[in-house]
PDB file of N, CA, C and O in Angstrom:
ATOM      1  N   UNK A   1       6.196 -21.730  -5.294  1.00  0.00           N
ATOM      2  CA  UNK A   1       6.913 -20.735  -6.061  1.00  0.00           C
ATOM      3  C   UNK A   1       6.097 -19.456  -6.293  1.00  0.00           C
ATOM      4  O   UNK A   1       6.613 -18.380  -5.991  1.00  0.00           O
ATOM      5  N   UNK A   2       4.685 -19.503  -6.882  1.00  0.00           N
ATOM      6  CA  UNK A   2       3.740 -17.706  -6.332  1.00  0.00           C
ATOM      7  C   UNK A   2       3.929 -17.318  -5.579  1.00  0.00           C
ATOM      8  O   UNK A   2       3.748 -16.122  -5.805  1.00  0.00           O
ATOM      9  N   UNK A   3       4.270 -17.444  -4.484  1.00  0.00           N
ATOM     10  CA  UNK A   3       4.426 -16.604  -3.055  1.00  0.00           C
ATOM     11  C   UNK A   3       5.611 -15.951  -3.268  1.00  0.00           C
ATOM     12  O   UNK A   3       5.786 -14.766  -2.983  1.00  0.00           O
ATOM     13  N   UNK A   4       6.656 -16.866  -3.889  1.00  0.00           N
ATOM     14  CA  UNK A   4       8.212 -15.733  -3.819  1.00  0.00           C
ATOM     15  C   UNK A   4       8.155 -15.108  -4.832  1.00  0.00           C
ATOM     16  O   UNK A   4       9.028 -14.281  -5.096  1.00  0.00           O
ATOM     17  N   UNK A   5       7.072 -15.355  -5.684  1.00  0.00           N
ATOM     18  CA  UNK A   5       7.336 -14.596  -6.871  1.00  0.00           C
ATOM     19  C   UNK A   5       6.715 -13.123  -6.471  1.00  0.00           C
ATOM     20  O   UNK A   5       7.222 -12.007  -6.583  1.00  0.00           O
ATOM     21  N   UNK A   6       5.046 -13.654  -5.810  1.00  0.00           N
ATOM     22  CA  UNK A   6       4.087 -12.284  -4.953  1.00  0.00           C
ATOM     23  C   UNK A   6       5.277 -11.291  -4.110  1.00  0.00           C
ATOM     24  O   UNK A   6       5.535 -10.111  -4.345  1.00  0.00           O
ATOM     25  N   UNK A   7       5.739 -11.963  -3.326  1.00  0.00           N
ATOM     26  CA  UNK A   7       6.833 -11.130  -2.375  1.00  0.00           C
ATOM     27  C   UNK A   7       8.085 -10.213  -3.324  1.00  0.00           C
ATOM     28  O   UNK A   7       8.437  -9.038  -3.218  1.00  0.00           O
ATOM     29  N   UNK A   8       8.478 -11.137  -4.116  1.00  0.00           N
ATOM     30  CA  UNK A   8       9.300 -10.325  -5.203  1.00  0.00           C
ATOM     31  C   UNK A   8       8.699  -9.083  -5.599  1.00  0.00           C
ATOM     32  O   UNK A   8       8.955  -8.119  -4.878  1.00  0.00           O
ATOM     33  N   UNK A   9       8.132  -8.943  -6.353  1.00  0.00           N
ATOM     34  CA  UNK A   9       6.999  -8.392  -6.770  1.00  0.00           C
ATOM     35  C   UNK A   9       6.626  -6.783  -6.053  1.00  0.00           C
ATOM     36  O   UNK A   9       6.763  -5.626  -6.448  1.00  0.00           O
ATOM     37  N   UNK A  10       6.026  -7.506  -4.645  1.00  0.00           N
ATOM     38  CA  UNK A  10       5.430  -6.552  -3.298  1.00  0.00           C
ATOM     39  C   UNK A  10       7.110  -5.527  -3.083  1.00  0.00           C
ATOM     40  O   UNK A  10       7.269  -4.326  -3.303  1.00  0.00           O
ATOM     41  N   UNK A  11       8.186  -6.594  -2.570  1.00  0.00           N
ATOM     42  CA  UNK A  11       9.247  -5.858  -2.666  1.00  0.00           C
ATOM     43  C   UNK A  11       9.360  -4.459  -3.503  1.00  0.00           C
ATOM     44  O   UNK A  11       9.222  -3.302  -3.107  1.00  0.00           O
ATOM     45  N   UNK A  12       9.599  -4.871  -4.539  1.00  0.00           N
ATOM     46  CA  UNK A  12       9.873  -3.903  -5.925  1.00  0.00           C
ATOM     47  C   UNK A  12       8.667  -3.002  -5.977  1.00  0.00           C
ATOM     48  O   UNK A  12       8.901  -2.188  -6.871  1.00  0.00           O
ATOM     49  N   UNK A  13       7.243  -2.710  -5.331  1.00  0.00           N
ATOM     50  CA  UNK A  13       6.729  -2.211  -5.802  1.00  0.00           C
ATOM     51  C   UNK A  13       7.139  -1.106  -4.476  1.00  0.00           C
ATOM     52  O   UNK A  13       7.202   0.123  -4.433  1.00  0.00           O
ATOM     53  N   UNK A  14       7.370  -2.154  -3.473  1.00  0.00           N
ATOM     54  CA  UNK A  14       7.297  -0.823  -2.148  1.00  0.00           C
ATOM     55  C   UNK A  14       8.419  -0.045  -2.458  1.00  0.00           C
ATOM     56  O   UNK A  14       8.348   1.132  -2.103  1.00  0.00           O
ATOM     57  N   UNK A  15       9.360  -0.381  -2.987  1.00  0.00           N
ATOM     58  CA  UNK A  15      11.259   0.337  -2.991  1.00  0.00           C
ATOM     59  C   UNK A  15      10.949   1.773  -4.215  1.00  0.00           C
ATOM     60  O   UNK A  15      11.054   2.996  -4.123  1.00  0.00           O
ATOM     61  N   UNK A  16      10.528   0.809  -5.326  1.00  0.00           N
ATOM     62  CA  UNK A  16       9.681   1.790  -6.261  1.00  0.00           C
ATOM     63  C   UNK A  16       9.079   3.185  -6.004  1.00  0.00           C
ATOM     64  O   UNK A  16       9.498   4.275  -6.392  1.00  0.00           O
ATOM     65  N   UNK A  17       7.807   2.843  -5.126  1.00  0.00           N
ATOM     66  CA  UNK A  17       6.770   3.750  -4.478  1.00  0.00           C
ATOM     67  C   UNK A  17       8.054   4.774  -3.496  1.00  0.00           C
ATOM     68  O   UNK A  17       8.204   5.962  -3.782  1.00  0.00           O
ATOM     69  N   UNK A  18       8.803   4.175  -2.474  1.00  0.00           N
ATOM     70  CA  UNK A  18       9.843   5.141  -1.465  1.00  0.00           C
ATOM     71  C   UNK A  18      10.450   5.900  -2.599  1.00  0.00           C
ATOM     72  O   UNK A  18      10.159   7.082  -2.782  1.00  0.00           O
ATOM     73  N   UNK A  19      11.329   5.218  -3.406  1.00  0.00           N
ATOM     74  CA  UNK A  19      12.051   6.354  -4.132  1.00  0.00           C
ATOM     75  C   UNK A  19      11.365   7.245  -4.923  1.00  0.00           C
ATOM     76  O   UNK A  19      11.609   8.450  -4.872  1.00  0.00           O
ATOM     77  N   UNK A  20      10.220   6.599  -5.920  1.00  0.00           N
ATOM     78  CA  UNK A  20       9.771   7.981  -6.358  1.00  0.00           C
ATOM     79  C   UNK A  20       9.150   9.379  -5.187  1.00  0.00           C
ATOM     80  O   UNK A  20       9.217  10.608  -5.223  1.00  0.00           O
ATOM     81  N   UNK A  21       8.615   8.462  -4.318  1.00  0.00           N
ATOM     82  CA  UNK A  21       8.015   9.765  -2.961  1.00  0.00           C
ATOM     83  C   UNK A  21       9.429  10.546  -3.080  1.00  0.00           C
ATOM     84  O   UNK A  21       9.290  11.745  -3.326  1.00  0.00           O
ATOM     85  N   UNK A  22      10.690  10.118  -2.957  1.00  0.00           N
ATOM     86  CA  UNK A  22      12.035  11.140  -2.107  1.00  0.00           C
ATOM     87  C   UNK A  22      12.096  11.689  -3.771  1.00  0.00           C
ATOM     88  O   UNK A  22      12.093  12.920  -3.756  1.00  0.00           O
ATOM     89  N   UNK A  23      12.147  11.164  -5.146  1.00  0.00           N
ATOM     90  CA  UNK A  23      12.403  11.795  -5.793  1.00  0.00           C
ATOM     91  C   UNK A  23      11.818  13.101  -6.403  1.00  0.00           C
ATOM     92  O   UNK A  23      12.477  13.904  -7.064  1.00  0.00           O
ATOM     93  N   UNK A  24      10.360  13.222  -6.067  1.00  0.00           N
ATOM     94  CA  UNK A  24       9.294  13.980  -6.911  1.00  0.00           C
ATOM     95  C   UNK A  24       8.745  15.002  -5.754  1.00  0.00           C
ATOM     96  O   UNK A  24       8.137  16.037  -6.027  1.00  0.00           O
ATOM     97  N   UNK A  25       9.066  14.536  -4.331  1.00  0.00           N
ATOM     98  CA  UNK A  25       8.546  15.751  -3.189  1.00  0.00           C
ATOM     99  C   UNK A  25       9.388  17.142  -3.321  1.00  0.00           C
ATOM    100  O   UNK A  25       9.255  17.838  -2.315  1.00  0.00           O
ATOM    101  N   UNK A  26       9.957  17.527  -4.005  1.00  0.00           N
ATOM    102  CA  UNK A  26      10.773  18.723  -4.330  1.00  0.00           C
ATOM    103  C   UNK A  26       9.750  19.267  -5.224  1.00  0.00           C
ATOM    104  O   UNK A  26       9.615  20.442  -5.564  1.00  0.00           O
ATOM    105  N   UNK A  27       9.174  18.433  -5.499  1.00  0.00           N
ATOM    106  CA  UNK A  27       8.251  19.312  -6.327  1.00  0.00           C
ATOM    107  C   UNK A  27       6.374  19.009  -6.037  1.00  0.00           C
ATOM    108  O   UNK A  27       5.490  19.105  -6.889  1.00  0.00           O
ATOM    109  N   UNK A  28       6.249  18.716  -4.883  1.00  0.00           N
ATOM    110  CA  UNK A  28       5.273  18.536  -4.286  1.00  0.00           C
ATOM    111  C   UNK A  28       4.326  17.165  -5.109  1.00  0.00           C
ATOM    112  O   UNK A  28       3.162  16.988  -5.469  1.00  0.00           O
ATOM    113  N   UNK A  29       5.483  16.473  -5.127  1.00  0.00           N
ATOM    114  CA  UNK A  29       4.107  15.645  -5.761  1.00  0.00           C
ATOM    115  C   UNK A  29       4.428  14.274  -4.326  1.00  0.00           C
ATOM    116  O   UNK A  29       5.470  13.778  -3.898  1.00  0.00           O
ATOM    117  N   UNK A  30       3.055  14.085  -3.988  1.00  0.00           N
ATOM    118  CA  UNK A  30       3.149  12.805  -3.093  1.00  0.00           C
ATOM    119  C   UNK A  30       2.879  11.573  -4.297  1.00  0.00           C
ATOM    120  O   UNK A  30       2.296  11.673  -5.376  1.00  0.00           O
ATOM    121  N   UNK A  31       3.637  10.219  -3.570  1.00  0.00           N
ATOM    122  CA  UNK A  31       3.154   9.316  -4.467  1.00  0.00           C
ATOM    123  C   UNK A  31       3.372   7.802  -3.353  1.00  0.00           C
ATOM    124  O   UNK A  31       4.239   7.247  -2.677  1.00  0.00           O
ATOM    125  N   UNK A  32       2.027   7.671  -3.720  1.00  0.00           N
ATOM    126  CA  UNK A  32       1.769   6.397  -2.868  1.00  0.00           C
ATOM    127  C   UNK A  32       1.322   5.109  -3.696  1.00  0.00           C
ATOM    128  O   UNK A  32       1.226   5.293  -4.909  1.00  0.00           O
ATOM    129  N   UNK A  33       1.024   3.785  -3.197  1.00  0.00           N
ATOM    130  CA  UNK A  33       0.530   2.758  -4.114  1.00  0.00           C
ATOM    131  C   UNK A  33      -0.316   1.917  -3.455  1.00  0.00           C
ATOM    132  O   UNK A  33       0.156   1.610  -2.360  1.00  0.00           O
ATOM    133  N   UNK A  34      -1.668   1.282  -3.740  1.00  0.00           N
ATOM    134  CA  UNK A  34      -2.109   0.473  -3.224  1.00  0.00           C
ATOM    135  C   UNK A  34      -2.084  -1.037  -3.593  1.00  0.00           C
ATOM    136  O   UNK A  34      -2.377  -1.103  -4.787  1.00  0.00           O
ATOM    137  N   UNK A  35      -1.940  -1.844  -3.264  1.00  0.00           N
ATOM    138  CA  UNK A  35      -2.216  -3.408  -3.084  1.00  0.00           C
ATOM    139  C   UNK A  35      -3.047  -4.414  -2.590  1.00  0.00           C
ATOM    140  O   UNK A  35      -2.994  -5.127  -1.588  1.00  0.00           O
ATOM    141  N   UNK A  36      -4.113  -4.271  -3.864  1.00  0.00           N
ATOM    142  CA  UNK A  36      -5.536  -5.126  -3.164  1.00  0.00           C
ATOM    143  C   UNK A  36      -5.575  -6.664  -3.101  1.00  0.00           C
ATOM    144  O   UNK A  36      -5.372  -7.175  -4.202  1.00  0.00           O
ATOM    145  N   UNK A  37      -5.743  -7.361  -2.296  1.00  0.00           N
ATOM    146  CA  UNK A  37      -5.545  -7.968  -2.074  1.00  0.00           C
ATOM    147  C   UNK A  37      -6.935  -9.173  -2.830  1.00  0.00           C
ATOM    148  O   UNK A  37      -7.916  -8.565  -3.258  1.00  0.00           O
ATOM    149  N   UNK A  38      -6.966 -10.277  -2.925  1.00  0.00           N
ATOM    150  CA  UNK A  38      -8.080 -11.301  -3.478  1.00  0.00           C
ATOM    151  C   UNK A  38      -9.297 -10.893  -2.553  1.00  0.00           C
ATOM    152  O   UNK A  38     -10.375 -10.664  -3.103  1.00  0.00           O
ATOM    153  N   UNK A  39      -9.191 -10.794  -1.241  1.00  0.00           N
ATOM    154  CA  UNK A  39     -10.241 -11.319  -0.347  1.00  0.00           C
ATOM    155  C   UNK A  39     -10.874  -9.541  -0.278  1.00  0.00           C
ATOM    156  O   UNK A  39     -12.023  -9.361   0.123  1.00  0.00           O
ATOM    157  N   UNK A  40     -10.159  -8.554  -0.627  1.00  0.00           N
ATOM    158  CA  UNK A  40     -10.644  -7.107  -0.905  1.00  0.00           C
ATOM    159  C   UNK A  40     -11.983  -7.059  -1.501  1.00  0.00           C
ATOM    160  O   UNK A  40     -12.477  -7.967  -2.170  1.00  0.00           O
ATOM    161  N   UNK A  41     -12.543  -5.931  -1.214  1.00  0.00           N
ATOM    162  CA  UNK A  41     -13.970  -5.384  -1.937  1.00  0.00           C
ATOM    163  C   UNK A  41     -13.651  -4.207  -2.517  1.00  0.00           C
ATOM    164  O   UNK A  41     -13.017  -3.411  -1.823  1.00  0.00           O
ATOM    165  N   UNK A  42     -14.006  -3.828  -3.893  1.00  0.00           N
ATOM    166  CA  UNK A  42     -14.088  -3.119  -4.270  1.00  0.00           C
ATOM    167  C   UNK A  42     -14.162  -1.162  -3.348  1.00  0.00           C
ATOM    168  O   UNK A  42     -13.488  -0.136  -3.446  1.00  0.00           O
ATOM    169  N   UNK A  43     -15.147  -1.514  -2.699  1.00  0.00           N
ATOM    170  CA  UNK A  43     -15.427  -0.354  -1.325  1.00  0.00           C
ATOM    171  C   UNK A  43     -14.255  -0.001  -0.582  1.00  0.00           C
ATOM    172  O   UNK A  43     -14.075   1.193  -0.345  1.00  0.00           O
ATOM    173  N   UNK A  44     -13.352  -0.933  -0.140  1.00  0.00           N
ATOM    174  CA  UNK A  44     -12.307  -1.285   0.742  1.00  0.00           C
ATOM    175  C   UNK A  44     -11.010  -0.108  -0.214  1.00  0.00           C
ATOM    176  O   UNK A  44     -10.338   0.798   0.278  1.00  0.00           O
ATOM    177  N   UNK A  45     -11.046  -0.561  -1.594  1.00  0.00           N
ATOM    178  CA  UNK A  45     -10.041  -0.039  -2.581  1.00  0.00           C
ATOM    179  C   UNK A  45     -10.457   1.524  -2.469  1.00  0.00           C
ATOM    180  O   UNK A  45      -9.602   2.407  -2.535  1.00  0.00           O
ATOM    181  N   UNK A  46     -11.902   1.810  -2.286  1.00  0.00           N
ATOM    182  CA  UNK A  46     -12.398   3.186  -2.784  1.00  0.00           C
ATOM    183  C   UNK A  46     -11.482   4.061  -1.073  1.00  0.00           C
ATOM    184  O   UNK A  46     -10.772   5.066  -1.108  1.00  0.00           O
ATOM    185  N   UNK A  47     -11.718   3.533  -0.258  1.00  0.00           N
ATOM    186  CA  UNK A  47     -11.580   3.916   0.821  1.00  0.00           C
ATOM    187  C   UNK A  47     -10.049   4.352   1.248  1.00  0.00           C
ATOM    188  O   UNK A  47      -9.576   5.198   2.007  1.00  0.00           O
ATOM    189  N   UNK A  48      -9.459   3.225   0.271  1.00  0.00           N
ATOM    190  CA  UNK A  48      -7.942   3.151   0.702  1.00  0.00           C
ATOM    191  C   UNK A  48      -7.038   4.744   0.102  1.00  0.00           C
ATOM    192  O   UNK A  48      -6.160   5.483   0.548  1.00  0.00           O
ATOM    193  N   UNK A  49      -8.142   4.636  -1.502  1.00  0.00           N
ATOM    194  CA  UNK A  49      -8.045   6.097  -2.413  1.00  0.00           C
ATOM    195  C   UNK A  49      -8.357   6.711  -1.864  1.00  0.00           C
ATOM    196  O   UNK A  49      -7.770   7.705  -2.292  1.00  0.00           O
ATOM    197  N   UNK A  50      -9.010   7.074  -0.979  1.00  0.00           N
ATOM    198  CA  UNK A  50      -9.948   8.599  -0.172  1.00  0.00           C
ATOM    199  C   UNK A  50      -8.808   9.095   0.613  1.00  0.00           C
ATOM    200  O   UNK A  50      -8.326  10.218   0.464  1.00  0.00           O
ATOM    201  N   UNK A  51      -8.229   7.858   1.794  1.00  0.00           N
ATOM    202  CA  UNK A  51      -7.880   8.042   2.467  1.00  0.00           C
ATOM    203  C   UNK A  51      -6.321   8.634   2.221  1.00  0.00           C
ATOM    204  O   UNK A  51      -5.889   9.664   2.739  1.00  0.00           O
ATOM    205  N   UNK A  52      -5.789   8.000   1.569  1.00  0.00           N
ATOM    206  CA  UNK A  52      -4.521   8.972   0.368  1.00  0.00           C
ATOM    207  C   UNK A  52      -4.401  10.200   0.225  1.00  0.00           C
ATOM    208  O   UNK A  52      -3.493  10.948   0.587  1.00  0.00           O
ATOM    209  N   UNK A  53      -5.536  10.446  -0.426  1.00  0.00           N
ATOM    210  CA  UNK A  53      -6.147  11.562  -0.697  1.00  0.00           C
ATOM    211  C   UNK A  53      -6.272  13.287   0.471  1.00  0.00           C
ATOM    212  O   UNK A  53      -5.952  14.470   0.353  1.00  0.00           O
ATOM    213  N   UNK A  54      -7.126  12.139   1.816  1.00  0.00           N
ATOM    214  CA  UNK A  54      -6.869  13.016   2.636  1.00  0.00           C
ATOM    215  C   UNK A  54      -6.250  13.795   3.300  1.00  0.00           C
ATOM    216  O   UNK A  54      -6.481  14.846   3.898  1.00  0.00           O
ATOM    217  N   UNK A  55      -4.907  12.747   3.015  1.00  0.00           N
ATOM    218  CA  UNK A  55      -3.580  12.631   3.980  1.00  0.00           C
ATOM    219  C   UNK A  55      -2.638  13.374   3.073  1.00  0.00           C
ATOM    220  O   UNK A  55      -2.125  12.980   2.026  1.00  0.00           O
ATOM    221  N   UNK A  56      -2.493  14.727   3.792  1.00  0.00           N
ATOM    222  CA  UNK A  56      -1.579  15.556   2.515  1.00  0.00           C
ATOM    223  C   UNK A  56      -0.193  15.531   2.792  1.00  0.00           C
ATOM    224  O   UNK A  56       0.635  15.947   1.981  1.00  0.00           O
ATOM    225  N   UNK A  57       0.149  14.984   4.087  1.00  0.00           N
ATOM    226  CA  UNK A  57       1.662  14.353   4.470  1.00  0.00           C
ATOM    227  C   UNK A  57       1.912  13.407   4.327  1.00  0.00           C
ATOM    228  O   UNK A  57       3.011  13.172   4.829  1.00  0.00           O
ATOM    229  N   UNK A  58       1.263  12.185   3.640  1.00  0.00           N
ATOM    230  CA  UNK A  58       1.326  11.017   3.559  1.00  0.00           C
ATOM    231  C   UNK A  58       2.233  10.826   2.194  1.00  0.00           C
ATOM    232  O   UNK A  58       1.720  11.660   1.449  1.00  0.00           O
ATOM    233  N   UNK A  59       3.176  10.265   1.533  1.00  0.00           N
ATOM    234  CA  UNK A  59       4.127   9.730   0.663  1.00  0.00           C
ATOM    235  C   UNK A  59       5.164   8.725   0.743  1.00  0.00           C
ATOM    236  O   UNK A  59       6.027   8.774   1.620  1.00  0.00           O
ATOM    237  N   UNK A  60       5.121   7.902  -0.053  1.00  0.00           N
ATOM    238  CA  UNK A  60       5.898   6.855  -0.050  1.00  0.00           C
ATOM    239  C   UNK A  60       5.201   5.589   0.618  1.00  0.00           C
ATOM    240  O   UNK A  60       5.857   4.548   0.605  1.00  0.00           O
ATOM    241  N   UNK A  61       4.256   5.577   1.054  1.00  0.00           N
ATOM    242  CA  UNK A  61       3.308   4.697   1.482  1.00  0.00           C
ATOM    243  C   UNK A  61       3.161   3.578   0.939  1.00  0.00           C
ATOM    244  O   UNK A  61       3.529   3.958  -0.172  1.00  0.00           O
ATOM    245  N   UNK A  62       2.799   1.892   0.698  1.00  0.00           N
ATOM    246  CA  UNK A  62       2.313   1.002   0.255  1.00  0.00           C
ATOM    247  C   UNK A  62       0.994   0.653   1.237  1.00  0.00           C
ATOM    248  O   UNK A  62       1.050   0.287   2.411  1.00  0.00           O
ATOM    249  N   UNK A  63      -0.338   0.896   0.333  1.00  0.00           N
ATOM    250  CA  UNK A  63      -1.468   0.321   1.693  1.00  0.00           C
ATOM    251  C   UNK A  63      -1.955  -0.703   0.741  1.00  0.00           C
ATOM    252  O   UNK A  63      -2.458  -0.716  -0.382  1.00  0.00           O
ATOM    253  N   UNK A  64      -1.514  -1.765   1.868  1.00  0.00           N
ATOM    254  CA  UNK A  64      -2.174  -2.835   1.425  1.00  0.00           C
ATOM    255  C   UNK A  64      -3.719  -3.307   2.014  1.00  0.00           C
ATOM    256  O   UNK A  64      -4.036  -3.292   3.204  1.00  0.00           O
ATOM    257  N   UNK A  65      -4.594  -3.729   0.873  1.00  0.00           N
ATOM    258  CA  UNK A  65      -5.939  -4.018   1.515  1.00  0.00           C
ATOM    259  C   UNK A  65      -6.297  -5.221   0.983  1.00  0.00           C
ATOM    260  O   UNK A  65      -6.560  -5.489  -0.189  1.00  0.00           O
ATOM    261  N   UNK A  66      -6.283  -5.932   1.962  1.00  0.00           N
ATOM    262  CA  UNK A  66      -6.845  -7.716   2.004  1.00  0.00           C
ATOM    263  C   UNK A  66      -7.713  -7.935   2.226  1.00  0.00           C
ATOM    264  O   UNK A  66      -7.907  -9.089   1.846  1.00  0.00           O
ATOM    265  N   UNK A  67      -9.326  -7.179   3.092  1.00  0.00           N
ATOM    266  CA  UNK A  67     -10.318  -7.409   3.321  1.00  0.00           C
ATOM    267  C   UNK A  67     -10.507  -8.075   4.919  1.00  0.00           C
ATOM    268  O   UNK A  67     -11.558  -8.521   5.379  1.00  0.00           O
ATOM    269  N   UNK A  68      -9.045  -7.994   5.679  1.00  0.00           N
ATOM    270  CA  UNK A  68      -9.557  -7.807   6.743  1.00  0.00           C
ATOM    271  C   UNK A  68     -10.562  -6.670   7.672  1.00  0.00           C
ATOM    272  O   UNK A  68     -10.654  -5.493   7.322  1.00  0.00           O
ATOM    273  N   UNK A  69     -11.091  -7.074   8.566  1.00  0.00           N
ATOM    274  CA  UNK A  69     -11.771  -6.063   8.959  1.00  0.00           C
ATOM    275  C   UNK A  69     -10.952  -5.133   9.855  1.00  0.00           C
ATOM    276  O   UNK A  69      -9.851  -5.495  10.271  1.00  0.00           O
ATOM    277  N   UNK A  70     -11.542  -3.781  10.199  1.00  0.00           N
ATOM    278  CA  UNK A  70     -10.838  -2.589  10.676  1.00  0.00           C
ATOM    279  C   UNK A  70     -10.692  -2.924  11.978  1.00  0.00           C
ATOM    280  O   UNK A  70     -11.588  -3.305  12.731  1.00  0.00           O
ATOM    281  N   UNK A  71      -9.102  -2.717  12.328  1.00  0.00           N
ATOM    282  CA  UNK A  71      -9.187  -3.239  13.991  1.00  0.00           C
ATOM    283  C   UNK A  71      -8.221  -4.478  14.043  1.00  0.00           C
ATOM    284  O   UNK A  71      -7.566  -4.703  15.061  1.00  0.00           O
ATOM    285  N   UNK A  72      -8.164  -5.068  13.219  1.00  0.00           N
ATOM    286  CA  UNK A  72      -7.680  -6.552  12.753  1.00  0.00           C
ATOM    287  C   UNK A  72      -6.278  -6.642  12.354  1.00  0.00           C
ATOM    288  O   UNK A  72      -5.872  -6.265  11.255  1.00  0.00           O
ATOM    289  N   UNK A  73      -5.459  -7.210  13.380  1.00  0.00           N
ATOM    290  CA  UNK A  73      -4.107  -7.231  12.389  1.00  0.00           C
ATOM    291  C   UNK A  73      -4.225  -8.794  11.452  1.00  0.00           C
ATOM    292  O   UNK A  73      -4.763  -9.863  11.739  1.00  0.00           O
ATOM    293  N   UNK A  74      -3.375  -8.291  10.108  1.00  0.00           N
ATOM    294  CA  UNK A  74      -3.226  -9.455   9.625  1.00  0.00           C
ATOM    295  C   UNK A  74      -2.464 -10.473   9.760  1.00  0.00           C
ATOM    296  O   UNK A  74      -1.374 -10.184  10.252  1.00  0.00           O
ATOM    297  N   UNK A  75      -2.644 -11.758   9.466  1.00  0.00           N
ATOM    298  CA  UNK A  75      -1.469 -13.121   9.648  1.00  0.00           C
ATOM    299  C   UNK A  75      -0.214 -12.472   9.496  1.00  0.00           C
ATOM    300  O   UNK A  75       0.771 -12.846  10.133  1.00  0.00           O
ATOM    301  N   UNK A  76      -0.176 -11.276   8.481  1.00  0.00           N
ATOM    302  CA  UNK A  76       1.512 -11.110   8.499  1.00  0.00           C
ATOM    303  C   UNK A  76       2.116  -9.761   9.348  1.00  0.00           C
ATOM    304  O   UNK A  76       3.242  -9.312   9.135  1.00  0.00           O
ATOM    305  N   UNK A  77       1.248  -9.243  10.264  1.00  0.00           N
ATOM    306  CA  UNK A  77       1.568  -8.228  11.585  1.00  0.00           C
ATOM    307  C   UNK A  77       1.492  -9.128  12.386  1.00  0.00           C
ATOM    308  O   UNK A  77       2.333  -8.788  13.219  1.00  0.00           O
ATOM    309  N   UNK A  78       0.947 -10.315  12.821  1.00  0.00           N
ATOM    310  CA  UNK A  78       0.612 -10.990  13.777  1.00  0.00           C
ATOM    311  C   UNK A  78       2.335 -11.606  13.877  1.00  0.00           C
ATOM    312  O   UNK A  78       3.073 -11.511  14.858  1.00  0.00           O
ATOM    313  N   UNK A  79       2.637 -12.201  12.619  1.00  0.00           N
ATOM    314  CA  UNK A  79       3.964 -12.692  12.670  1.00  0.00           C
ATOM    315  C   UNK A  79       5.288 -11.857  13.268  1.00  0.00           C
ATOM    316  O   UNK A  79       6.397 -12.296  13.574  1.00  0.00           O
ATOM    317  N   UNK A  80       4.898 -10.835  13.308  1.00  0.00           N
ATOM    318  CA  UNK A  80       5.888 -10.132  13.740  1.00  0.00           C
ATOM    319  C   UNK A  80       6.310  -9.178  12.774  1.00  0.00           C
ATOM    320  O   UNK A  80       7.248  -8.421  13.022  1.00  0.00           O
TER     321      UNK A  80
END
C-alpha cells in the first residue's frame, strides 16, 4: 500500500507543478519541483537546484533524483 500511496502523491505533485508553470508564465514566473529520492545525496539535490536555475526555458518540470548515476536510466525508464 506505500507505493500507491508514493505514486498518488508523485501524481499530484507533477499535475500541480504543470498547471502552476501554464498558470504563472504570463507573468514570467517558471515553476518547477524536485523529488529526492532515499538513495539521493544531498550534492545530487544541490545540482538538480543549479540546474533549474540555469535553464531559463525550463517550467513545469518534475526532476526526480534517486541517486542513480549520470548516464543511467532508472528501473522505471527501463520499464518503459
Amino acid at each position: 500500500m506505500p507505493a500507491v500511496l508514493a505514486a498518488l502523491a508523485n501524481g499530484g505533485l507533477t499535475a500541480a507543478t504543470g498547471s502552476l508553470a501554464i498558470e504563472y508564465a504570463a507573468y514570467g514566473i517558471r515553476v518547477n519541483a524536485i523529488s529526492p529520492g532515499r538513495a539521493g545525496q544531498v550534492s545530487d539535490v544541490v545540482d538538480g537546484v543549479l540546474l533549474l536555475e540555469s535553464s531559463p526555458g525550463m517550467t513545469g518540470k518534475l526532476l526526480r533524483i534517486d541517486g542513480t548515476p549520470k548516464g543511467q536510466a532508472t528501473s522505471r525508464e527501463n520499464a518503459g
